[in-house]
C-alpha positions in Angstrom: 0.0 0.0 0.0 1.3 3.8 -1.1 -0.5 6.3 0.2 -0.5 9.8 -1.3 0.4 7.8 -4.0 -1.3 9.9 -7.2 1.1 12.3 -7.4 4.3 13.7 -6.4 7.0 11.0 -4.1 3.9 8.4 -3.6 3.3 8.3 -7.4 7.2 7.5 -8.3 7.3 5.0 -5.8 3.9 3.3 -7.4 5.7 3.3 -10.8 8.9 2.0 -9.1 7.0 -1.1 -7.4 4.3 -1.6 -10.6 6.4 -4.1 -12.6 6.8 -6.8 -10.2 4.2 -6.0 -6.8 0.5 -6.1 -6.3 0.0 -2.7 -5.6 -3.1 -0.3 -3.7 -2.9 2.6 -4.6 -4.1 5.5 -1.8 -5.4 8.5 -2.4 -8.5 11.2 -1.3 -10.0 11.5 -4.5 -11.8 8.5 -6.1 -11.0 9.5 -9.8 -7.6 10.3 -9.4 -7.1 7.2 -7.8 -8.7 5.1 -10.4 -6.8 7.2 -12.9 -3.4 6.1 -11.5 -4.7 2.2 -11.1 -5.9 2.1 -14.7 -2.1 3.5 -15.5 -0.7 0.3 -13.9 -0.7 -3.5 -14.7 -1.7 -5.1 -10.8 -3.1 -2.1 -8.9 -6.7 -1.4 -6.9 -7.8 1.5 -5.7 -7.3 2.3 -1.3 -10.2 5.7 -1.3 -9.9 7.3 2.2 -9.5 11.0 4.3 -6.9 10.0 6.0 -7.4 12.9 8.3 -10.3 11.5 9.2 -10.7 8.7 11.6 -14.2 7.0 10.6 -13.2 7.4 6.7 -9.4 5.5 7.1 -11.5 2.7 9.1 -14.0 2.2 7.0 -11.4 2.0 4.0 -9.6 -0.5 6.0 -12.4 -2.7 6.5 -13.5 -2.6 3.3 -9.7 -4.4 1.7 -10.3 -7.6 4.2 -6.4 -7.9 4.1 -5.1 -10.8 5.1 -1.6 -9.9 4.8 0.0 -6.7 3.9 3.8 -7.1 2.4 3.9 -3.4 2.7 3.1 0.2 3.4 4.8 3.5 2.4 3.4 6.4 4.0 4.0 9.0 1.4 1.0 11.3 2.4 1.9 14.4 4.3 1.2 18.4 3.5 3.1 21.8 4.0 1.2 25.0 5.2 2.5 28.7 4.6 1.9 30.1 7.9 5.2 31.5 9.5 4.9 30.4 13.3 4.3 33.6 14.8 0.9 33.8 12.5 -0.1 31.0 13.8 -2.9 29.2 15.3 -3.9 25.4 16.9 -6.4 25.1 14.1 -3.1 25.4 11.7 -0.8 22.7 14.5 -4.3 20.4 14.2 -4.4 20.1 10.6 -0.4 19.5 10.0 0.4 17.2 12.8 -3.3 15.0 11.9 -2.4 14.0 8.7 1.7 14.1 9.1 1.7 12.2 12.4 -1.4 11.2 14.1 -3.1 9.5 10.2 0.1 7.7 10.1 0.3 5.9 13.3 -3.6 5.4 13.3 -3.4 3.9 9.7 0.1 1.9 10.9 -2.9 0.0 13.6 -5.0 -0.9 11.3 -3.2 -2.3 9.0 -0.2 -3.9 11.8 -1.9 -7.8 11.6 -1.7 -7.9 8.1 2.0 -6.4 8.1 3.0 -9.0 11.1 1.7 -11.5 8.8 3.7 -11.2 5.8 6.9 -10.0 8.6 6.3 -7.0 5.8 8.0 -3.4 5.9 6.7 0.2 7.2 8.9 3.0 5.4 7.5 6.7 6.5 8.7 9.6 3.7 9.6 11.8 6.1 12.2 15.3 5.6 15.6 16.3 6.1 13.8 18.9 7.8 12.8 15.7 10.2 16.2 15.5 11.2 17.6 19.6 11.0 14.6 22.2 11.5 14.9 24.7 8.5 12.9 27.3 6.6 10.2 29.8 7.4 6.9 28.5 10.2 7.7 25.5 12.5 4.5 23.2 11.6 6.6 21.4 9.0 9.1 20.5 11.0 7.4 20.0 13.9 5.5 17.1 12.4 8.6 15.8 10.6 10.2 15.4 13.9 7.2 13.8 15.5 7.1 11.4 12.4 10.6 10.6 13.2 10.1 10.0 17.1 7.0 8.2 15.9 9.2 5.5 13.6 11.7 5.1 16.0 9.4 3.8 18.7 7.4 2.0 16.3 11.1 0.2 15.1 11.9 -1.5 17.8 8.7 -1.7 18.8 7.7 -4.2 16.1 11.6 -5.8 15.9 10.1 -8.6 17.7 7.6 -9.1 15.3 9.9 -9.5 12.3 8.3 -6.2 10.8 11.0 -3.4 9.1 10.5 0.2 10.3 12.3 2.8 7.9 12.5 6.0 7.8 13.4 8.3 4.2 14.5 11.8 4.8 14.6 13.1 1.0 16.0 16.9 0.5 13.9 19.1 -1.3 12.3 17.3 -3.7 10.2 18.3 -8.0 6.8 18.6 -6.3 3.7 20.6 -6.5 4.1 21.2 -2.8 7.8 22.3 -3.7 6.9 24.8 -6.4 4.0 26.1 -3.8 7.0 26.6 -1.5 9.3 28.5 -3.7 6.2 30.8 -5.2 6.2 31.9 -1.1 9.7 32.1 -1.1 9.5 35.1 -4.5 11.8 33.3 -6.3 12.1 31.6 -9.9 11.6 27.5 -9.9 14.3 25.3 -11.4 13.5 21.9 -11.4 17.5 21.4 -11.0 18.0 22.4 -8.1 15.5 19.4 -6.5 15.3 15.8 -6.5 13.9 13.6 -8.7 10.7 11.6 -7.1 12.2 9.0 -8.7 15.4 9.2 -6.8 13.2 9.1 -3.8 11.6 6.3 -4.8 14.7 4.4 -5.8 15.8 4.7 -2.0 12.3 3.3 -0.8 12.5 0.3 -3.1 16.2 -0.8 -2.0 14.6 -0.5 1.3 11.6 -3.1 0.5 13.5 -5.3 -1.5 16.4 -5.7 1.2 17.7 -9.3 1.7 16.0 -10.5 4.7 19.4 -10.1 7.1 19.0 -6.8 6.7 17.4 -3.4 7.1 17.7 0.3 5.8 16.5 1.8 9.3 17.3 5.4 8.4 18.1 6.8 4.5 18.7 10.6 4.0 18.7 11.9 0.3 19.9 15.2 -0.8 20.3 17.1 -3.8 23.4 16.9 -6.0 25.7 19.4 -6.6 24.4 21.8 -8.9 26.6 21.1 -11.7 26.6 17.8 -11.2 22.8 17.4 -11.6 23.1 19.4 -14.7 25.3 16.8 -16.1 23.2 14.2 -15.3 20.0 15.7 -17.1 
């Protein structure tokens, strides 16, 4: 399972995995969703809010999963409110989807994962591990979602379950260009990561032999030049 997965990180990962896994593909919005399964060769829609609590059960109940090999938590958001602007409205919204959807989506699924001894990776930040850039919400959640994994790691050890966490740089988004429009400046894709880098990392991580495990991967950006060379 991919969540967030119809765009952005979630939707590289989906085409990383497509040739060779049984994928569900997660997402809000029922067409775009559909649009992405009907893009890929073994893939079935996951329709859910994760925000909200009765919606992400419901979805749940509805897959009757028996065993789940694994889940890559690739949802998440970004809000342009500098922290002295804010308000706990704003800290609610952030830290429901970025932590609290993620832990409670982590239980419903956990029998299925213990069954298959399957794999958790969480796309978190690099600003998960350093706190950067304008407003502390981002950050704030990212560092929560990495307390949150490291917990959950050992944890589930016992259980034979994988708990990794992906701290990509800046990454070609949507959410990234939203972020640089606040920022005044001109985009250049070059100056990010690929999703696809990203999702290179999470699928070494899934298809690790099993005597092993990627507990924590950080990505960054090349050098400038050098990612111009490269394109």
């Amino acid at each position: 399972m991919i969540t967030g997965a119809t765009r952005g990180i979630g939707r590289a990962v989906a085409d990383a995995l497509a040739t060779d896994h049984e994928l569900l593909i997660g997402g809000r919005q029922r067409a775009d969703v559909e649009a992405v399964c009907a893009q890929l060769p073994h893939a079935r829609p996951f329709v859910a809010d994760l925000a909200d609590e009765q919606s992400t059960a419901e979805a749940v109940a509805g897959l009757d999963l028996q065993r789940l090999d694994a889940l890559v938590h690739s949802a998440g958001m970004s809000v342009g409110v500098p922290t002295a602007e804010s308000s706990r409205a704003v800290w609610r919204k952030i830290l429901e989807l970025n932590v609290i959807a993620v832990s409670d989506l982590t239980r419903l699924l956990l029998p299925a994962l213990v069954e298959a001894a399957g794999t958790i990776v969480m796309i978190n930040s690099g600003s998960g591990l350093r706190a950067s850039g304008a407003g502390g919400h981002y950050p704030a959640s990212k560092f929560a979602l990495t307390a949150l994994t490291d917990v959950l790691r050992e944890e589930l050890r016992p259980d034979g379950v994988r708990v990794v966490s992906v701290h990509p740089g800046r990454v070609n988004t949507d959410m990234q260009r939203e972020l640089v429009a606040r920022e005044g400046r001109e985009y250049d894709p070059l100056e990010f990561l690929r999703p696809e880098s990203v999702a290179t990392a999470v699928r070494t991580a899934l298809t690790a032999t099993p005597d092993a495990t990627y507990e924590t991967i950080s990505i960054r950006p090349a050098p400038a030049a050098t990612n111009r060379r490269a394109d």
